[in-house]
Biopython code that builds the backbone (N, CA, C, O; Angstrom):
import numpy as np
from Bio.PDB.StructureBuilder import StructureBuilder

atoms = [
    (1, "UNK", "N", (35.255, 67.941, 0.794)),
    (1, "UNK", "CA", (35.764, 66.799, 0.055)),
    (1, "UNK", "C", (34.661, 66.282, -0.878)),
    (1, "UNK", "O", (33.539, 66.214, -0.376)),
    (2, "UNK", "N", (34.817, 65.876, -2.271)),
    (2, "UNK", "CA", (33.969, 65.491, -2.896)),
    (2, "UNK", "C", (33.306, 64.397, -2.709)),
    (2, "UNK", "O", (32.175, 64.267, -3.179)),
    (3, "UNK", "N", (33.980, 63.319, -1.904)),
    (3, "UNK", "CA", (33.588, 61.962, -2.267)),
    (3, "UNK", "C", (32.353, 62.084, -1.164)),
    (3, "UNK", "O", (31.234, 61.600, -1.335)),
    (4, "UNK", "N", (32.813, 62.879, 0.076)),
    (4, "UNK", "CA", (31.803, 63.125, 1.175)),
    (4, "UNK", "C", (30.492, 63.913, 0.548)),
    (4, "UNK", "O", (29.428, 63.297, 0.610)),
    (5, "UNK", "N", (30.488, 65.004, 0.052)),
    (5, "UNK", "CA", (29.505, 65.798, -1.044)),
    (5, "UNK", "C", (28.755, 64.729, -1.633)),
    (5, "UNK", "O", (27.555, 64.615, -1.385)),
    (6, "UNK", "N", (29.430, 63.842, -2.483)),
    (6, "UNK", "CA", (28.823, 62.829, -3.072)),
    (6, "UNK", "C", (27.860, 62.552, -2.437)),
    (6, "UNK", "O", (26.706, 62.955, -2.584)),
    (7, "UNK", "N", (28.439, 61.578, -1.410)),
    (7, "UNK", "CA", (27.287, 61.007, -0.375)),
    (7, "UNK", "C", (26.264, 61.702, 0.048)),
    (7, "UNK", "O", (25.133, 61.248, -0.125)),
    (8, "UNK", "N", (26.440, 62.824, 0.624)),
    (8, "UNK", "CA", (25.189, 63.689, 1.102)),
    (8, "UNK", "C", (24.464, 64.141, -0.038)),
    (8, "UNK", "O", (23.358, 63.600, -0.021)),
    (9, "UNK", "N", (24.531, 64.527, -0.541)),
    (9, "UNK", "CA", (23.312, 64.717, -2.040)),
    (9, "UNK", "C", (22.658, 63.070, -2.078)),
    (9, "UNK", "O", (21.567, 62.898, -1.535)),
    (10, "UNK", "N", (23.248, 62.077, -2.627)),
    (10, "UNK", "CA", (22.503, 61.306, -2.415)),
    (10, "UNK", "C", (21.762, 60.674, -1.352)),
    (10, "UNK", "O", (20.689, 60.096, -1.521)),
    (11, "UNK", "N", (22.529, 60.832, 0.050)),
    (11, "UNK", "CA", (21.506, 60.288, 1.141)),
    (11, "UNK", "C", (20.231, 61.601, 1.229)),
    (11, "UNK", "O", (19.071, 61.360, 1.561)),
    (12, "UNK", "N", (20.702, 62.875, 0.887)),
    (12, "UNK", "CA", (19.405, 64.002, 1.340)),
    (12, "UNK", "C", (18.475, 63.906, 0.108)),
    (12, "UNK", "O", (17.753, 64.902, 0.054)),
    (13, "UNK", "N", (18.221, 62.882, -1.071)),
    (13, "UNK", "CA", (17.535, 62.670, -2.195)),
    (13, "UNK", "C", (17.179, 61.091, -2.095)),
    (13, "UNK", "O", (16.650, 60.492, -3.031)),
    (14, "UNK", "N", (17.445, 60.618, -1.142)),
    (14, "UNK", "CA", (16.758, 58.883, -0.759)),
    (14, "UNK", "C", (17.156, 58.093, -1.981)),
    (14, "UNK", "O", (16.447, 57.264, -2.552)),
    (15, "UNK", "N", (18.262, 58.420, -2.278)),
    (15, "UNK", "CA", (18.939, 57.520, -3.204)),
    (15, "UNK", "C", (19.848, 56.200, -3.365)),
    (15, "UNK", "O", (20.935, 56.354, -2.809)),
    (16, "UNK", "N", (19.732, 55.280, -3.814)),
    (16, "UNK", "CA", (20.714, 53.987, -3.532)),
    (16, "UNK", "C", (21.608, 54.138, -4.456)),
    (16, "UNK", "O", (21.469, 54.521, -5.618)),
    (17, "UNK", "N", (22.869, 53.702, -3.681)),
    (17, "UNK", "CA", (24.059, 53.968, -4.929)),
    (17, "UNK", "C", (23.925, 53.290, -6.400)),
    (17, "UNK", "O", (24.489, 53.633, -7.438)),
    (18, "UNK", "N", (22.733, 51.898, -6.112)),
    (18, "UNK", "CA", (22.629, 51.182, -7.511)),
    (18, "UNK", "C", (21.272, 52.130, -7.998)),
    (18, "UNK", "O", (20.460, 51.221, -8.172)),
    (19, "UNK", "N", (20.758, 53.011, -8.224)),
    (19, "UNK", "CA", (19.986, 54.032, -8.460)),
    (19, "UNK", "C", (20.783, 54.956, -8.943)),
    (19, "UNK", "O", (20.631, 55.116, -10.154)),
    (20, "UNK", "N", (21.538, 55.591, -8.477)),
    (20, "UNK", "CA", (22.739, 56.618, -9.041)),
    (20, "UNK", "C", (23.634, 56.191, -10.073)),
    (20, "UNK", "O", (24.181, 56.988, -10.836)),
    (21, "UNK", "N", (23.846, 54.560, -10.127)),
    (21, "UNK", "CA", (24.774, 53.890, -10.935)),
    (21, "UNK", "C", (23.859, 53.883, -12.299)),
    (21, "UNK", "O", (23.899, 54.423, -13.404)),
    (22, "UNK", "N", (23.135, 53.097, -11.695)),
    (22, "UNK", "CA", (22.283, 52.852, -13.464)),
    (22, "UNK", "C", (21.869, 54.090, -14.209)),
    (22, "UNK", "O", (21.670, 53.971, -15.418)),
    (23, "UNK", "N", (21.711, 55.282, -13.630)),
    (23, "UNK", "CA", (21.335, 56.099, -14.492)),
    (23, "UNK", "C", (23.176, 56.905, -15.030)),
    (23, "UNK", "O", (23.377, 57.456, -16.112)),
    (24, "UNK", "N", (23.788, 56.798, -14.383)),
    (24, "UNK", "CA", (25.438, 56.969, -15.205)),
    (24, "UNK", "C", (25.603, 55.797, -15.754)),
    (24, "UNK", "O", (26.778, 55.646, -16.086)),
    (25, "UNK", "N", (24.925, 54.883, -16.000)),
    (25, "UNK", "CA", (25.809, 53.348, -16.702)),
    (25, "UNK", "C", (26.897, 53.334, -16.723)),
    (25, "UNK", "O", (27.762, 53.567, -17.567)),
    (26, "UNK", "N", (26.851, 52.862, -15.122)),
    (26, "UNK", "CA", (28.206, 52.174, -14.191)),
    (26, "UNK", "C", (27.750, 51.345, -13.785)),
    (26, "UNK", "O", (26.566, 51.107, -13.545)),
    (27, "UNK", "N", (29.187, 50.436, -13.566)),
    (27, "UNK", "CA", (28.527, 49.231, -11.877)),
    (27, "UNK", "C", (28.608, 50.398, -10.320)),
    (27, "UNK", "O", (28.988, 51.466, -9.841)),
    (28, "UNK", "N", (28.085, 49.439, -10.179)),
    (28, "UNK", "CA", (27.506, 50.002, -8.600)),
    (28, "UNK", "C", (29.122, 50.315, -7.385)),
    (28, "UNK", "O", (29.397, 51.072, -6.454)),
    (29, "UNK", "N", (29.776, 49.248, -8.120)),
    (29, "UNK", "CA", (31.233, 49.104, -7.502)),
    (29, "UNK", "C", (32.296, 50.599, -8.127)),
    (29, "UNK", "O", (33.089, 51.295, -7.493)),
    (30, "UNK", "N", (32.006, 50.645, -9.145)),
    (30, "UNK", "CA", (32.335, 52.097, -9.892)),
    (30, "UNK", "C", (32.123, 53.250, -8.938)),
    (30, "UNK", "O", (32.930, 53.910, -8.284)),
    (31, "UNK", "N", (30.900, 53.301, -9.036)),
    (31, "UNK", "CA", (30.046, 54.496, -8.455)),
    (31, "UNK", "C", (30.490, 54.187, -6.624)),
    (31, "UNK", "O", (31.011, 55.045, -5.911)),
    (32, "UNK", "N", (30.245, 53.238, -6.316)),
    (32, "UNK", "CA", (30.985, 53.280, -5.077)),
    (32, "UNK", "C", (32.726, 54.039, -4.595)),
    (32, "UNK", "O", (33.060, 54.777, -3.667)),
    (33, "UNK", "N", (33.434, 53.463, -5.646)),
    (33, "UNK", "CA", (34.365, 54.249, -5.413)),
    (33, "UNK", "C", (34.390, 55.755, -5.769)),
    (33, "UNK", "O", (35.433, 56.364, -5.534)),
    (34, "UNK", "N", (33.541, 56.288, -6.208)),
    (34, "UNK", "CA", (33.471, 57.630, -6.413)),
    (34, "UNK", "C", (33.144, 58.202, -4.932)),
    (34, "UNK", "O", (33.126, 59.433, -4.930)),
    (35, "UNK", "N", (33.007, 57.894, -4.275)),
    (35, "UNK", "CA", (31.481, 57.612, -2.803)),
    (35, "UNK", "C", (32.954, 57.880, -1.587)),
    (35, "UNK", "O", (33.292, 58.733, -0.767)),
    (36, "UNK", "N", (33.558, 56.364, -2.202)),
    (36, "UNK", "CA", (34.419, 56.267, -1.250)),
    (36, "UNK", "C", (36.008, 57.271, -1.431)),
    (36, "UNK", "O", (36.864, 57.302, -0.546)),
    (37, "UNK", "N", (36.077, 57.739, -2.258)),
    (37, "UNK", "CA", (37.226, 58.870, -2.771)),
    (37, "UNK", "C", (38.597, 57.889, -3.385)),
    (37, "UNK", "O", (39.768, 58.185, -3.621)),
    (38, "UNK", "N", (37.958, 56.840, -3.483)),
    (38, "UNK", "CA", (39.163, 55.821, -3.813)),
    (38, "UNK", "C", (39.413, 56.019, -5.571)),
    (38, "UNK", "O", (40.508, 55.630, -5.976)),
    (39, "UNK", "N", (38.284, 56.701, -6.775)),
    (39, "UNK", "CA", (38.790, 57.638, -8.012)),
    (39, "UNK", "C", (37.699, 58.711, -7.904)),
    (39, "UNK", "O", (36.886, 58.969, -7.017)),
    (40, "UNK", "N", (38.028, 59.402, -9.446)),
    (40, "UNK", "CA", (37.142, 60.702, -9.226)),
    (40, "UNK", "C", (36.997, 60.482, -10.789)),
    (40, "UNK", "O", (37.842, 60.045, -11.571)),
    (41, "UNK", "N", (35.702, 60.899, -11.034)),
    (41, "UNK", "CA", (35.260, 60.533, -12.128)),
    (41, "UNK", "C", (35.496, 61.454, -13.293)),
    (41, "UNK", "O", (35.635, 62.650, -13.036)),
    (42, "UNK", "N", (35.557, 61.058, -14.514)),
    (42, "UNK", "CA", (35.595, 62.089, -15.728)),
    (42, "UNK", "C", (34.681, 63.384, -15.807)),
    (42, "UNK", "O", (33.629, 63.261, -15.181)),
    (43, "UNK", "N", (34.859, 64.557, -16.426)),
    (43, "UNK", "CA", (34.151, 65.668, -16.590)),
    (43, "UNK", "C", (33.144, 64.937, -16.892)),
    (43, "UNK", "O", (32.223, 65.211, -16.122)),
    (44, "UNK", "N", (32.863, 64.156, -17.615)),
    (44, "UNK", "CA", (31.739, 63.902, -18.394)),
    (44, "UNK", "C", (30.664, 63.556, -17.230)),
    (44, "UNK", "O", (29.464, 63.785, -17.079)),
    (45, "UNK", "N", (31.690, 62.882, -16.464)),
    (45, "UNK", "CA", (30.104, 61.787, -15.798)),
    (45, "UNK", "C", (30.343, 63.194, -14.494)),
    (45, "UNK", "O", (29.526, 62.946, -13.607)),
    (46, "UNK", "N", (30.993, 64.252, -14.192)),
    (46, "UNK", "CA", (30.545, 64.763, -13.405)),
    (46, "UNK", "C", (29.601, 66.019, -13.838)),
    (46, "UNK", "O", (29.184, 66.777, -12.963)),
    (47, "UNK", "N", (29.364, 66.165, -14.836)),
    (47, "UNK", "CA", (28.226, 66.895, -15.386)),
    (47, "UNK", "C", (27.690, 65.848, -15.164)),
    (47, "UNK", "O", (27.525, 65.980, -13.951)),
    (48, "UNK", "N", (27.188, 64.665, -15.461)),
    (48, "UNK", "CA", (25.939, 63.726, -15.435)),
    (48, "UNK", "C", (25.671, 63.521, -13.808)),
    (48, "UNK", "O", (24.655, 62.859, -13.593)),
    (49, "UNK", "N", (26.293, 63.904, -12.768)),
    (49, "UNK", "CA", (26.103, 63.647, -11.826)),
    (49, "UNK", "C", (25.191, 65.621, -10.646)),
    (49, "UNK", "O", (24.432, 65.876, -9.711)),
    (50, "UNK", "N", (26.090, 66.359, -11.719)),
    (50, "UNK", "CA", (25.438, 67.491, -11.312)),
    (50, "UNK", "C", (24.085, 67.621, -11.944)),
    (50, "UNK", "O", (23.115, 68.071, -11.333)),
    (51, "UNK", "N", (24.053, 67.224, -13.149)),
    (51, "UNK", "CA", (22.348, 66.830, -13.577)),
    (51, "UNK", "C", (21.315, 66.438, -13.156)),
    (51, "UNK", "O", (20.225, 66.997, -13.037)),
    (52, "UNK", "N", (21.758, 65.149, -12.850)),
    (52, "UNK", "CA", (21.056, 64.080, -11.559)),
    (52, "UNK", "C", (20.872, 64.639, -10.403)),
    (52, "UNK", "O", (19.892, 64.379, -9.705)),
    (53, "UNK", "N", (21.570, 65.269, -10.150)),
    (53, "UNK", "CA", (21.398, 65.922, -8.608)),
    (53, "UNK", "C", (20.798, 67.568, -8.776)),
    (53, "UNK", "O", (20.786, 68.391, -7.861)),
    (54, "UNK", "N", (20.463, 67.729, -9.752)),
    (54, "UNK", "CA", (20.130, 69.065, -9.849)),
    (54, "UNK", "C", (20.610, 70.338, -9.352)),
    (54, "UNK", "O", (19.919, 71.272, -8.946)),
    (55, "UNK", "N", (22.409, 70.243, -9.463)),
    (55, "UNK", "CA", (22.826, 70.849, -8.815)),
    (55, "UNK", "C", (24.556, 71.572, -9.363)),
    (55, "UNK", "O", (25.423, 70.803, -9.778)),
    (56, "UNK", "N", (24.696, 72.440, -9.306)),
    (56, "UNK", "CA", (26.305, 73.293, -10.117)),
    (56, "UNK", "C", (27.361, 72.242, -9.701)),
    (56, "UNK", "O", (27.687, 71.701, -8.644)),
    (57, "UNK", "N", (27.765, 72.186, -11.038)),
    (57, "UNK", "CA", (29.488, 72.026, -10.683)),
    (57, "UNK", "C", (30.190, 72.108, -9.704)),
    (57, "UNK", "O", (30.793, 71.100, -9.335)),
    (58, "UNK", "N", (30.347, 73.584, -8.849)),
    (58, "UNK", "CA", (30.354, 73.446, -7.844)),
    (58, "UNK", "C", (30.041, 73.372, -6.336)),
    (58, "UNK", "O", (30.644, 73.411, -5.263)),
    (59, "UNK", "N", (28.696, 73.238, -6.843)),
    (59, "UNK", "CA", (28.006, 72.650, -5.369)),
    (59, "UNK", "C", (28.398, 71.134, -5.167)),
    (59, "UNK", "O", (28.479, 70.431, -4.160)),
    (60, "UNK", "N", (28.585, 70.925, -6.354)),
    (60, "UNK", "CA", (28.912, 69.234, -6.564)),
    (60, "UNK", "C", (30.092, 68.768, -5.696)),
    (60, "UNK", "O", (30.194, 67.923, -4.807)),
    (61, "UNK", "N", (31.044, 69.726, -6.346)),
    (61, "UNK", "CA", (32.560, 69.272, -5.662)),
    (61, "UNK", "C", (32.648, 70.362, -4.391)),
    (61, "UNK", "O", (33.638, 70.996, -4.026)),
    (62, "UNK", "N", (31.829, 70.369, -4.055)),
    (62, "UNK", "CA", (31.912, 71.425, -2.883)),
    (62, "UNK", "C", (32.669, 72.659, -2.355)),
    (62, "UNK", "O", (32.978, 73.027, -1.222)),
    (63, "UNK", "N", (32.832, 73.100, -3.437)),
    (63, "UNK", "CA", (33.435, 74.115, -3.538)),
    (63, "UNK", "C", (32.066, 75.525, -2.943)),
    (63, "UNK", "O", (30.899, 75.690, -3.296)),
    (64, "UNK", "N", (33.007, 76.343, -1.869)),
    (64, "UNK", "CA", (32.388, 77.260, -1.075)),
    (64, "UNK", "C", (32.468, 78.379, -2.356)),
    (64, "UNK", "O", (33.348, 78.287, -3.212)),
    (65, "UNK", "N", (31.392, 79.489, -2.375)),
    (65, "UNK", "CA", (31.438, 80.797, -3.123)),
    (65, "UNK", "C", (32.013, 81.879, -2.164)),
    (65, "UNK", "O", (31.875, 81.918, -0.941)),
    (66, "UNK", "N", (32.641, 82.691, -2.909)),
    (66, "UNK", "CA", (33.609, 83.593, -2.408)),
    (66, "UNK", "C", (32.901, 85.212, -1.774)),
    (66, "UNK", "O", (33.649, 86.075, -1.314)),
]
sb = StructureBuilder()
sb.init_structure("model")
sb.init_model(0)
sb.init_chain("A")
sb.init_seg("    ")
for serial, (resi, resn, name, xyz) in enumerate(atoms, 1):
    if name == "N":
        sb.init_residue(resn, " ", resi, " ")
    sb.init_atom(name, np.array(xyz, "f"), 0.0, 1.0, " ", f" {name:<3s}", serial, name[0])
structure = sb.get_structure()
């Protein structure tokens, strides 16, 4: 599940969700619901989030390789 993915990249990188927010220029309440699976964010900000996290597309959305 992504929203769970979410979370673990940022807790295994000692990150605060208002740390993750400000560098997507979001509120923190935004970025929370990304967290919490309550929306899912635009292509855009999920490249900006695989950036940040230094990490593929789909490692992001957790998608397993075949």
């Amino acid at each position: 599940m992504f929203s769970l993915r979410l979370r673990q990249l940022r807790e295994q990188q000692h990150k605060r969700q208002a740390d993750v927010a400000a560098h997507l220029g979001c509120s923190v309440k935004t970025y929370n619901r990304y967290e919490s699976g309550q929306t899912v964010p635009r292509l855009k900000t999920l490249i900006a989030l695989a950036d940040y996290y230094q990490v593929s597309l789909d490692d992001l959305s957790g998608r397993k390789k075949q």
